[in-house]
C-alpha positions in Angstrom: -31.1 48.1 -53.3 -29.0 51.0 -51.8 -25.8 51.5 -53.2 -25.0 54.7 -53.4 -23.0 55.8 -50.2 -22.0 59.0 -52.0 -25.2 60.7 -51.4 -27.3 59.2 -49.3 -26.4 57.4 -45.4 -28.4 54.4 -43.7 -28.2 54.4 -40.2 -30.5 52.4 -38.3 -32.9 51.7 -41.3 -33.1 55.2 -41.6 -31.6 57.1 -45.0 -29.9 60.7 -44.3 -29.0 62.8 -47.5 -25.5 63.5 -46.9 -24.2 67.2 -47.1 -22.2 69.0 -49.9 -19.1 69.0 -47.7 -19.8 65.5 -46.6 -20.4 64.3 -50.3 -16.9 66.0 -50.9 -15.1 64.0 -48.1 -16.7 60.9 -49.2 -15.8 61.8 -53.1 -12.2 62.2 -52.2 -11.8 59.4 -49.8 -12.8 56.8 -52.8 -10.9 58.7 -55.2 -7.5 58.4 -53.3 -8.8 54.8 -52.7 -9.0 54.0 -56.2 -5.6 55.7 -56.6 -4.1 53.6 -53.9 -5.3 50.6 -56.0 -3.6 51.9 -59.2 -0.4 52.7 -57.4 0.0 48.9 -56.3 -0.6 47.7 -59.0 2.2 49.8 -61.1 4.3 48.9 -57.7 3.6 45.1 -58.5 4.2 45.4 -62.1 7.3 47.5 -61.2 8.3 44.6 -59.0 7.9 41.9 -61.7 9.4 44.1 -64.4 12.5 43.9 -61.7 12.6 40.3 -61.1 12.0 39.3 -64.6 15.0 41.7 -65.9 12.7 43.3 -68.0 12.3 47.0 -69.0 9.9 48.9 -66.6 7.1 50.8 -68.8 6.2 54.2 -67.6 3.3 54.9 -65.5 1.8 57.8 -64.4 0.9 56.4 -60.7 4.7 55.3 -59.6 7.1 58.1 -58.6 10.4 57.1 -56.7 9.1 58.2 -54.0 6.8 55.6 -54.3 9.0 52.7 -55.6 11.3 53.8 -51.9 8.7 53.4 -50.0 8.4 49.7 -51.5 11.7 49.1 -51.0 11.8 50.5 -47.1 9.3 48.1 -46.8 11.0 45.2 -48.0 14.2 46.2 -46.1 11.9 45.9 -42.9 10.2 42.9 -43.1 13.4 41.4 -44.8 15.6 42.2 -41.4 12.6 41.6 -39.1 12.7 45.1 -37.4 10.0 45.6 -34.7 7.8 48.6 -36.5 6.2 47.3 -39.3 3.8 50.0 -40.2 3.8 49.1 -44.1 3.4 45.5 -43.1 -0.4 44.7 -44.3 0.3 47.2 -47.4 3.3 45.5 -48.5 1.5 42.1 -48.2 -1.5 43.8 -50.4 1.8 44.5 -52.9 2.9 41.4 -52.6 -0.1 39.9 -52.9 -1.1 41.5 -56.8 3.0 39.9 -58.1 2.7 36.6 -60.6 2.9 33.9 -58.0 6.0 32.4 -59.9 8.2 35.4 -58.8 6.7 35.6 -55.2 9.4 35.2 -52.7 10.5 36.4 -49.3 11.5 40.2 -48.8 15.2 39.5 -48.4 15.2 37.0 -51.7 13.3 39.7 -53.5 15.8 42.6 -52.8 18.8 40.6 -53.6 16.8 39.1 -56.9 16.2 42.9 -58.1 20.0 43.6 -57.0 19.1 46.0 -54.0 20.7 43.6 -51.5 23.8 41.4 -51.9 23.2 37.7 -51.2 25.2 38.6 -47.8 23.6 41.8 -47.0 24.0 43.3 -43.5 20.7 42.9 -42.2 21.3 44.3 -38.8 21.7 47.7 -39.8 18.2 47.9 -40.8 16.8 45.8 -38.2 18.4 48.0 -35.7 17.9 51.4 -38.0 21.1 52.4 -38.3 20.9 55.6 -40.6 22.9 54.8 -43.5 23.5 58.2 -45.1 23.8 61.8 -43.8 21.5 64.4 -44.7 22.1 66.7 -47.0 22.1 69.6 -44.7 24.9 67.7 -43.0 26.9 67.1 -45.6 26.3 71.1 -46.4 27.5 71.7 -43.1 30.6 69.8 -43.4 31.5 71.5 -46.4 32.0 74.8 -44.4 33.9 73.1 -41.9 36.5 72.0 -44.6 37.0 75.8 -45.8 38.1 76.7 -42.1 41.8 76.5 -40.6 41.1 75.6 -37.1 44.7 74.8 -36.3 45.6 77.9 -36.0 43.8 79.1 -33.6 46.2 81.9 -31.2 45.0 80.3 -27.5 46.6 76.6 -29.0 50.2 75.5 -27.8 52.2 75.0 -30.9 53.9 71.5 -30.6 54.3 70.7 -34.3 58.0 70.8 -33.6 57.4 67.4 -31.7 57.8 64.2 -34.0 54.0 62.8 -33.8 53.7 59.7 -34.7 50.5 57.7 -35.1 50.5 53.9 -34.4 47.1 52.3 -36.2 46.5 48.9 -37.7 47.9 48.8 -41.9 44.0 49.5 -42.8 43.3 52.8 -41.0 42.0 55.5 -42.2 40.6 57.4 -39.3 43.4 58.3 -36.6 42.3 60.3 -34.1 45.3 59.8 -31.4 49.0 60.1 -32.0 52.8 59.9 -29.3 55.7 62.0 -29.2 58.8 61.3 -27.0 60.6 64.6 -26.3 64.0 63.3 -24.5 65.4 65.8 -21.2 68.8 66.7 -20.3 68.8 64.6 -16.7 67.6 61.7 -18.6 64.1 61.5 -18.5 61.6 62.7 -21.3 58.4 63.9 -22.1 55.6 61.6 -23.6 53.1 63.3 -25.7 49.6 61.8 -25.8 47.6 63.8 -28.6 44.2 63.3 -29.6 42.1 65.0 -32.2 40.4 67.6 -31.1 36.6 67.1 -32.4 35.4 69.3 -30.3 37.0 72.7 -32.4 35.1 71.5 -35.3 32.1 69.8 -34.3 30.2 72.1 -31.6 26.8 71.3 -29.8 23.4 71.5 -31.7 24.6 71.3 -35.3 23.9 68.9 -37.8 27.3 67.5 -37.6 26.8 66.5 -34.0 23.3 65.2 -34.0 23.9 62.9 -36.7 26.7 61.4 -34.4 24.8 61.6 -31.5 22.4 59.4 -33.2 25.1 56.7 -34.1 26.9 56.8 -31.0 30.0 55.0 -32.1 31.8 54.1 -35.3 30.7 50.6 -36.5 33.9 48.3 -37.7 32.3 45.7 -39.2 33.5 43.0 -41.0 32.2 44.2 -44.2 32.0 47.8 -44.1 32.4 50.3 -41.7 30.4 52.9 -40.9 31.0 56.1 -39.7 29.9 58.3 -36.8 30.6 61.0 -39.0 30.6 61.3 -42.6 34.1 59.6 -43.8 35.5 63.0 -45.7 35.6 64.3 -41.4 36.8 61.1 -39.9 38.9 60.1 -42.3 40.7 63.4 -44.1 39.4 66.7 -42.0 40.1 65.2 -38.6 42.2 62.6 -39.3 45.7 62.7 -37.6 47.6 62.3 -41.4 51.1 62.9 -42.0 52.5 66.3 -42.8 49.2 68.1 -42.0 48.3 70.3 -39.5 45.6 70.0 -37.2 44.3 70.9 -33.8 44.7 68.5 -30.8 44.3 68.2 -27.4 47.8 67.1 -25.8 48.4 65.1 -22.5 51.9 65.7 -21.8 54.3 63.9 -19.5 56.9 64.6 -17.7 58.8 61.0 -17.0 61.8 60.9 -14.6 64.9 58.3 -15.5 63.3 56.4 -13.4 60.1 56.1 -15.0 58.1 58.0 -12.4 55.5 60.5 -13.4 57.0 63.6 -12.2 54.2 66.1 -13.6 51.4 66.0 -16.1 49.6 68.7 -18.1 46.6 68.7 -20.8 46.5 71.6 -23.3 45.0 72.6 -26.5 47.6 72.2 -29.0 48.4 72.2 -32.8 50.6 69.2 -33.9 51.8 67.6 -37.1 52.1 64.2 -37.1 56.1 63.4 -38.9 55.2 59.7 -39.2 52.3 57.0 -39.1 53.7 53.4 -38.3 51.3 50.2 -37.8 51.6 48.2 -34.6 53.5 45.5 -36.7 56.6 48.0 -37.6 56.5 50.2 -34.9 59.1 48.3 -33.4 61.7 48.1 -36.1 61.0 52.2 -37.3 61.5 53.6 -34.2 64.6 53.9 -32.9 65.6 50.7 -30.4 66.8 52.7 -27.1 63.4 54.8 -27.5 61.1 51.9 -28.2 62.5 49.9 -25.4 62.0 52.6 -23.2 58.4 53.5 -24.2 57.8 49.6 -23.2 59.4 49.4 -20.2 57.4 52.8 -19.0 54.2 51.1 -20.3 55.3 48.1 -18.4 55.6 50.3 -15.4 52.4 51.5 -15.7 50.7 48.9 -15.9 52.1 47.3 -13.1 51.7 49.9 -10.8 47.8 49.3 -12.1 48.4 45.8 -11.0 49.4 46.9 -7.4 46.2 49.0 -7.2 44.1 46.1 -7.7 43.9 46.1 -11.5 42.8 42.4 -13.2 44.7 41.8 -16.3 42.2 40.6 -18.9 44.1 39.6 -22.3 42.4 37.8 -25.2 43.3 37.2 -28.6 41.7 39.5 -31.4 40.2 38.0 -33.9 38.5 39.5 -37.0 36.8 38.5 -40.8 37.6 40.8 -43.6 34.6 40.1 -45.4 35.1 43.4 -47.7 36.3 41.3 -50.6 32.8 39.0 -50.1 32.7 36.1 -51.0 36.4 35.6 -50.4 36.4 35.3 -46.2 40.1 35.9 -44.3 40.6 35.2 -41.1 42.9 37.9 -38.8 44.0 37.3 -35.5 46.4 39.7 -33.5 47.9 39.1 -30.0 47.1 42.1 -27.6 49.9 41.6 -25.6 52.0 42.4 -28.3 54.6 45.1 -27.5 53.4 47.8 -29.7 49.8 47.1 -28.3 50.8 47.8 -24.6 52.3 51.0 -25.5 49.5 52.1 -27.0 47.1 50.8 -24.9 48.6 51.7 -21.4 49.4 55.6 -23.1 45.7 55.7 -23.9 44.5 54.3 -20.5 47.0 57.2 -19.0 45.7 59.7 -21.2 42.2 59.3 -19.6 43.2 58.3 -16.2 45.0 61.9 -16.6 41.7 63.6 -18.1 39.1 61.8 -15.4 41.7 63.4 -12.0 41.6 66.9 -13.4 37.8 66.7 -14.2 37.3 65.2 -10.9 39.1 67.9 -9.4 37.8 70.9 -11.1 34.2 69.5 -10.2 32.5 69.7 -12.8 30.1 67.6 -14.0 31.9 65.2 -16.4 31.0 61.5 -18.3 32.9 59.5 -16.6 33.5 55.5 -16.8 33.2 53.4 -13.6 32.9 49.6 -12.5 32.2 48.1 -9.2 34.3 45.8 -7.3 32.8 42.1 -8.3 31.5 40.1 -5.6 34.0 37.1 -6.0 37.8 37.6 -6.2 38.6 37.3 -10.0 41.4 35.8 -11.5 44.4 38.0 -13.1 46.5 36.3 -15.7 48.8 38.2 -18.0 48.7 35.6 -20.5 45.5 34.3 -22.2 44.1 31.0 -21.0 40.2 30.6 -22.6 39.5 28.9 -19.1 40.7 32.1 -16.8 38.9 34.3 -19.5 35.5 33.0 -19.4 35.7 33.2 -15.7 36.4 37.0 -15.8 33.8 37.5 -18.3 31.5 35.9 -16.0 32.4 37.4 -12.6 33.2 40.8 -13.5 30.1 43.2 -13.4 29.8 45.8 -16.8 31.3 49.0 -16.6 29.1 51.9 -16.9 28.5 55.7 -17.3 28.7 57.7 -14.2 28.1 61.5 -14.1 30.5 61.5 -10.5 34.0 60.3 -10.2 34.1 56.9 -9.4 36.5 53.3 -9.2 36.8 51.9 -12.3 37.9 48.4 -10.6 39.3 46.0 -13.7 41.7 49.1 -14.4 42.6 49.3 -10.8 42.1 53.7 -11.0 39.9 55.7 -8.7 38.5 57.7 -11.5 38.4 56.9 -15.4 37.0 58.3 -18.5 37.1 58.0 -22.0 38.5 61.2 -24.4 40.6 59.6 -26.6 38.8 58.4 -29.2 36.4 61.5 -30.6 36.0 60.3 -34.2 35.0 56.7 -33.1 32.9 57.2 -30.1 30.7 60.1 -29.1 31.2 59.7 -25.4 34.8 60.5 -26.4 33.3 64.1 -27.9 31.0 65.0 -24.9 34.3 64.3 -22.5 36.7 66.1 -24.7 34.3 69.4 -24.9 34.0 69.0 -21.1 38.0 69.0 -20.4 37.7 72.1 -23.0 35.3 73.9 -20.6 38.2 72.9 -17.7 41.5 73.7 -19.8 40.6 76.7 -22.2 37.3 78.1 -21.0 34.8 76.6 -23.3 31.0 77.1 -22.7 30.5 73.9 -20.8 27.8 71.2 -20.8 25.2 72.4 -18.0 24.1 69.0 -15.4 20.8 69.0 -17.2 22.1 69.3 -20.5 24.8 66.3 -19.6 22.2 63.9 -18.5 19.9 64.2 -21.3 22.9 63.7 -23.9 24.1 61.2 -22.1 20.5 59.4 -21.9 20.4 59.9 -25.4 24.2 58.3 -26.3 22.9 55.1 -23.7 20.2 54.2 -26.5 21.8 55.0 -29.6 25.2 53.2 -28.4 23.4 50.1 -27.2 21.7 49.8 -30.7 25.5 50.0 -32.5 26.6 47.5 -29.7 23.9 44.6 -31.1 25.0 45.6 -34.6 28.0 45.2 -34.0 27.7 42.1 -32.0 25.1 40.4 -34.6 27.4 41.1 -37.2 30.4 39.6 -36.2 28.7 36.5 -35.0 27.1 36.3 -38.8 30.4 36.6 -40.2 32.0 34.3 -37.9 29.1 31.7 -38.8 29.5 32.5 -42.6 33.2 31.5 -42.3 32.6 28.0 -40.3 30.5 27.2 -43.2 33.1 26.0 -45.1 34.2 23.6 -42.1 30.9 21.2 -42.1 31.7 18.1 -41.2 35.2 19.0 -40.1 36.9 18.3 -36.8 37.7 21.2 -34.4 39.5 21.4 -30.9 38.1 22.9 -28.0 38.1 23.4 -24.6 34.9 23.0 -22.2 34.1 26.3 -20.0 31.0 25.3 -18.2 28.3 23.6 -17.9 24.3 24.1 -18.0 21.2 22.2 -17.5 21.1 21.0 -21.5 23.9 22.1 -23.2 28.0 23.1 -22.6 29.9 25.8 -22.9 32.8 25.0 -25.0 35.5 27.6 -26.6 36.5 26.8 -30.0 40.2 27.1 -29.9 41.0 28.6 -33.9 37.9 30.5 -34.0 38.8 32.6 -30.6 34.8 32.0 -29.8 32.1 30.7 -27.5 30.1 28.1 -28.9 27.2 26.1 -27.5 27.7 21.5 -27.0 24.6 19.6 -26.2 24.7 17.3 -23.9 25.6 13.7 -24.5 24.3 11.0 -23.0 27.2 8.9 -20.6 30.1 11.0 -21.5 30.8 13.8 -18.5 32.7 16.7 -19.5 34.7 18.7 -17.0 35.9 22.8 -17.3 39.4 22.9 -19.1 38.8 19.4 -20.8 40.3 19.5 -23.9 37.9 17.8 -26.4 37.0 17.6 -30.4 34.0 18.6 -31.8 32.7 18.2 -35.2 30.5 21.0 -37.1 27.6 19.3 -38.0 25.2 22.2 -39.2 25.9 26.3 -39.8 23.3 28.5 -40.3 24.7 32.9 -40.2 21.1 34.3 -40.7 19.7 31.8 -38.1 23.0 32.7 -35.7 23.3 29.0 -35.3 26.1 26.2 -35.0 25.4 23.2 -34.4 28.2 20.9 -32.9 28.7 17.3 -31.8 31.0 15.8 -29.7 33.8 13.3 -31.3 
């Protein structure tokens, strides 16, 4: 019989002697076979070694490079990510392990310790890098060695008293107030926001890592970075008695709480103070808190009279970081120290988007169109009123023109003051540079590929984020099986309610039941009859 296919071919009946250089190609392809053999089963042996605890022998065939690949793999069929282009060589892996430690890719990688039993899966289904290069982390170290406040064309304002007001956990503060009082009785607010921009510029490792990343993910867990955390949380980081360069929105208030005038400059501050939202109030001194509120008030409402749909809802939150120990944080938005922040911030940009609109240059700015139904404004929370917003109101989105942004009630809007959490807040701030101190600008071509670049990566941190809440959110209902909860019906569907769970500050799904009619804003009790976090399903039953 013929056998040997080193030599000799059989094509048609027919037998060809193969050539030298043939022979060779046909020589190497079975000896990198063979070695591809001997490297899965050292992977396999590797892999029981693991999951028996026992010492790994040495062999010549497994390098780390190796073993990583293995584990990549697992990490990728474990989260169920889309490419799979080690699937049929994992399963050939797999496939050589004693069939008493066979298991599932997730059960295997938290067996060999690689995963915890509540590993994120989501940020390697959606490939969220989870380290920065080295070349990056080379790069930043340079960065570090420079003294960028100091630069001659910055206004010096670190006579102002900065403060920074940031939840009791922050570590990355990249905007800060000042209140500057006048001799007629008006003042001077002081919006200041890292400036990024001096550090980070265009086309360097820095910036293409958080280009890739998009935004800053919070998760319940753990939070990852745009940029590496020395940057975003010590370089960049708007700490006390340190200082730093900044790009300052200032504000020239009348008594009367009228905007008078309005400037944005590069700027050196030092930040004399950080507060929390929950002590803001009681460190500052009363006559100048009050009257930060009542201008943020003012602003507001004069957003309002535009046309501007008030939109509060609770915030809710699992700190998950001490796993398995679960709490539970919810914060009011409408909380005084929130609205001052939040309408400074919303000024801030309002401020940035008018001068960019103005100059004309091209410039990322944030837009929404009118909805086609009139929406209801309430400036307290009511789960009912909410849902309805959420459902009616159409999703805001980039715009390289000036445009209405209509739930803030503004002609033009953008987004520049968070640089260290969102990149769109680094492309705007570089922009404002190119309008305010002659920086090189963004060209239109250059603007719309970056921006068509930030729309991917920041809608893959968006499901991250989303998926990982919801797992969290799951994981903590666990311990409420069979437990009664209050909620309140939103709408209804062909097979199934929409119902808001009232403690949880969530949506949740209600089957139907047969004879009972439920009506929106019913109040009703459900009780949790199965939870599953890696599923994303809860499973409810009306009382």
């Amino acid at each position: 019989t013929f056998t040997d296919r080193c030599y000799f071919k059989l094509i048609d009946g027919r037998l060809f002697v193969l050539s030298e250089e043939d022979v060779r190609q046909v020589v190497e392809k079975i000896r990198q076979e063979q070695r591809q053999e001997l490297i899965m089963d050292g992977l396999a042996q590797w892999l029981e070694c693991r999951l028996k605890g026992a010492a790994v022998p040495e062999n010549e065939f497994i390098s780390k490079r190796e073993i990583d690949r293995l584990i990549d793999a697992l990490e990728v069929d474990a989260a169920g990510a889309q490419e799979k282009p080690d699937r049929q060589w994992l399963k050939n892996v797999l496939g050589r392990v004693d069939k008493s430690l066979q298991s599932v890719s997730y059960e295997i990688l938290v067996k060999i310790g690689h995963f915890s039993p509540n590993e994120n899966l989501y940020i390697t289904r959606f490939r969220y890098p989870r380290t920065f290069a080295p070349e990056t982390l080379d790069e930043l170290r340079e960065l570090t060695a420079s003294n960028l406040g100091n630069e001659s064309n910055r206004r010096d304002l670190t006579y102002l008293d900065c403060f920074t007001v940031d939840g009791a956990t922050t570590t990355d503060m990249d905007d800060a107030l000042s209140y500057e009082p006048l001799n007629d009785g008006g003042f001077i607010l002081g919006i200041h926001i890292t400036d990024v921009s001096a550090w980070i510029q265009p086309g360097t490792f820095l910036d293409g890592e958080a280009l890739d990343r998009g935004l800053t993910l919070y998760l319940p867990d753990k939070t990852w970075h745009m940029f590496p955390s020395e940057f975003s949380e010590l370089t960049a980081s708007l700490q006390e008695s340190i200082t730093l360069p900044a790009i300052s929105t200032l504000v020239r208030v009348s008594s009367s709480l009228r905007i008078e005038s309005s400037e944005i400059v590069c700027s050196t501050i030092k930040v004399k103070q950080r507060l929390t939202y929950d002590d803001v109030h009681m460190k500052t001194a009363p006559n100048i808190f009050n009257l930060l509120v009542d201008f943020a008030s003012r602003l507001r409402s004069r957003r309002v009279d535009n046309g501007a749909v008030l939109m509060p809802r609770p915030e809710i939150s699992i700190d998950a970081t001490n796993s398995p120990r679960l709490l539970l944080k919810k914060r009011l938005r409408q909380a005084r120290s929130q609205l001052i922040v939040s309408e400074f911030m919303i000024l801030a940009n309002q401020l940035a988007a008018g001068l960019a609109a103005e100059a004309g240059l091209p410039f990322p700015f944030r837009a929404q169109k009118k909805p086609d139904e009139a929406v209801p404004s309430s400036d307290q929370f009511n789960p009912y009123v909410s849902y309805c917003q959420r459902r009616m109101m159409p999703r805001a989105y980039n715009s390289l023109k000036a445009k209405s942004h209509y739930s803030l009630g503004l002609s033009s809007y953008t987004n520049v003051t968070s640089p260290l959490r969102r990149y769109f807040d680094v492309i705007a701030q570089r922009q404002l540079k190119a309008i305010i101190a002659d920086d090189e600008p963004y060209s239109l071509e250059e603007l719309e590929t970056v921006m068509a670049d930030l729309e991917v990566s920041t809608s893959r941190s968006g499901s991250i984020i989303f998926h990982s809440n919801k797992f969290w959110m799951l994981k903590y209902l666990t311990a409420f099986k069979g437990k009664t909860l209050d909620a309140i019906v939103l709408d209804k569907f062909a097979s199934r309610y929409q119902i808001w769970l009232d403690s949880f500050y969530m949506d949740a799904d209600l089957p139907l039941s047969f004879g009972k009619k439920l009506v929106p804003e019913q109040k009703i009790q459900v009780i949790v009859e199965k939870v599953s976090p890696r599923d994303e399903k809860l499973q409810l039953r009306l009382l």
